[in-house]
Every structure is written in structure tokens, then in C-alpha cells.
C-alpha positions in Angstrom: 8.0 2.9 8.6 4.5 3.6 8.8 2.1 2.5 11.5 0.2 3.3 14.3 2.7 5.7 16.2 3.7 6.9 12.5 3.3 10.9 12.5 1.7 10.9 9.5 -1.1 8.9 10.8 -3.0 12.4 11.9 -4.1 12.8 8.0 -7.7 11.8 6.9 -6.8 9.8 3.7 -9.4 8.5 0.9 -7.3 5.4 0.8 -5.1 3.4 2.6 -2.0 1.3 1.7 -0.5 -1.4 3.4 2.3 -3.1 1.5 3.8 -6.4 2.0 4.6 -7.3 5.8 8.2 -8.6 6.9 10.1 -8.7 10.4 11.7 -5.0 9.6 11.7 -2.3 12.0 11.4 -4.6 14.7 13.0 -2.7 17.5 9.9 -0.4 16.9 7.0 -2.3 16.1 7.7 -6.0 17.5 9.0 -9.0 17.3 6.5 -10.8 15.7 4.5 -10.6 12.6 1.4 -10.2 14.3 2.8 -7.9 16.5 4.3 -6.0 13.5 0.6 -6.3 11.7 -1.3 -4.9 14.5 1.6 -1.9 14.4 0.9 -1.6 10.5 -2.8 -2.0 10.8 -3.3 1.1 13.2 -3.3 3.6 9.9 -6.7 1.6 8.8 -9.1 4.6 9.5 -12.8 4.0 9.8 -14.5 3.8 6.1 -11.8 4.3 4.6 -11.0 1.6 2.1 -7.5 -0.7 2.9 -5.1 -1.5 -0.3 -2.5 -4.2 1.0 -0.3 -6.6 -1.5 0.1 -8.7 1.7 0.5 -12.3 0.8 0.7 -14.4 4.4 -2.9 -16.0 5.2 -2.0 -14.7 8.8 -1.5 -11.4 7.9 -4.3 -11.2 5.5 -6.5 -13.0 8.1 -5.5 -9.8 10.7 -5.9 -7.1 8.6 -9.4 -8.2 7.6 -10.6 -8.7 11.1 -9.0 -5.1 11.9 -10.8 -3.3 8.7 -13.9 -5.3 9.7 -14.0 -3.4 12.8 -13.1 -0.3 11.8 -15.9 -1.1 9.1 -13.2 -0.6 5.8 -13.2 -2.5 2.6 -10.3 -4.6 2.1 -8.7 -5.0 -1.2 -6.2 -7.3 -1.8 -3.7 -7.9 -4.8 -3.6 -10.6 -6.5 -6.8 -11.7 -5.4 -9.3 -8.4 -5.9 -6.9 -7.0 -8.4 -3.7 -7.0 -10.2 -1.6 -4.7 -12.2 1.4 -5.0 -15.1 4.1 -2.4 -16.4 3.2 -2.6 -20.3 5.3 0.3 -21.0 8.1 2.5 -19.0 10.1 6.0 -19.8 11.2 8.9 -17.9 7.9 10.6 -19.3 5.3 8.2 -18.2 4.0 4.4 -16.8 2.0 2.5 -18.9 -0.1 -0.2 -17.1 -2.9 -2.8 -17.4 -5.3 -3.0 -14.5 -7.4 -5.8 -13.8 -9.7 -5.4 -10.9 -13.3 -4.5 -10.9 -12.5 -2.8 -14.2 -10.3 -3.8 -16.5 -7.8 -0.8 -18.6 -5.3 -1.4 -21.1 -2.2 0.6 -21.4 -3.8 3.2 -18.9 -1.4 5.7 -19.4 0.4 7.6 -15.9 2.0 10.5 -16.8 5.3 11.8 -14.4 4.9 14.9 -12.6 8.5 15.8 -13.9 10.9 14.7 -16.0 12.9 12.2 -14.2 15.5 12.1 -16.7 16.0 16.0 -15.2 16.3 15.3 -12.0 20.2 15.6 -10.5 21.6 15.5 -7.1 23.1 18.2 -5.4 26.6 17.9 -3.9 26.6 18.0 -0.4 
């Protein structure tokens, strides 16, 4: 769920991620978005850099104000950077980046075989 209440939210990250914001989870973190925003945006640590692929002008208009204080760098997709799948197996993830830098089939290798990977019976 992630959040302010999340446990993981003890961890001193280098980075932090915020993906898109919807009305899930609301018996937890509110009913609203801005309610659920303010939930979200308690993992934003002070300088340390937010990620979010948020798209609502609200929401984007929150976090900023929150990383502000907290005195973070926002980046936001689609409009400080963007990303596309060039190339896909159970191996590896190929992408082009386009940010601050720009890479061209910047190869991510898996940490495992996924093609391996089976499911126990329970």
C-alpha cells in the first residue's frame, strides 16, 4: 500500500517512488485523493529525490509542495523523463530512456531466469 503508516517507511532510501494515485485502499488512507496523496506523500524523506508517474495536476500540485518542504527534487514522468520497452525476454529488458540523458537499448539484465521460476503446491 505504501504510505506514511507503511512499515517499510523506517528505511533511509536513495530514492523514492510514488506511482500513479487512485481512490484504492481507501478504508486506510481516505476518502479523498488529497487525503490519499497526503497518505502516499509521507514516504518523501528529506533530500531524498521523489520519482512519481502521477498524472492529476492536483496530485502533482501536492506532492511538489510536500517535496518542497521536505526540500526533495521532484521528477516526474512524462514531463522530466520517459521510458519505452525496445526489447523483452525472460533473460533481460531492453529500454530507451529519455530524461536528462538519453540511452538506447540500455540493456537490464534479470536477476534469474524467469522462465525458471515455478510455483509450489500448496
Amino acid at each position: 500500500m505504501g504510505g506514511r503508516l507503511d512499515a517499510t517507511n523506517i528505511l533511509n532510501p536513495e530514492v523514492t517512488v510514488i506511482t500513479g494515485i487512485g481512490l484504492d485502499h481507501r478504508e486506510f488512507l481516505g476518502n479523498s485523493i488529497s487525503d490519499i496523496t497526503f497518505e502516499k506523500a509521507g514516504i518523501i524523506k528529506s533530500g531524498v529525490p521523489l520519482v512519481t508517474a502521477a498524472r492529476d495536476e492536483d496530485v502533482i500540485k501536492q506532492l511538489s509542495g510536500i517535496a518542497c518542504e521536505r526540500n526533495s527534487e521532484i521528477h516526474i514522468y512524462g514531463r522530466d523523463f520517459s521510458g519505452a520497452i525496445t526489447d523483452m525476454d525472460d533473460r533481460h529488458i531492453s529500454i530507451d530512456y529519455n530524461g536528462y540523458r538519453h540511452y538506447s537499448n540500455l540493456m537490464l539484465p534479470f536477476p534469474v531466469n524467469i522462465s525458471s521460476i515455478t510455483c509450489a503446491p500448496q
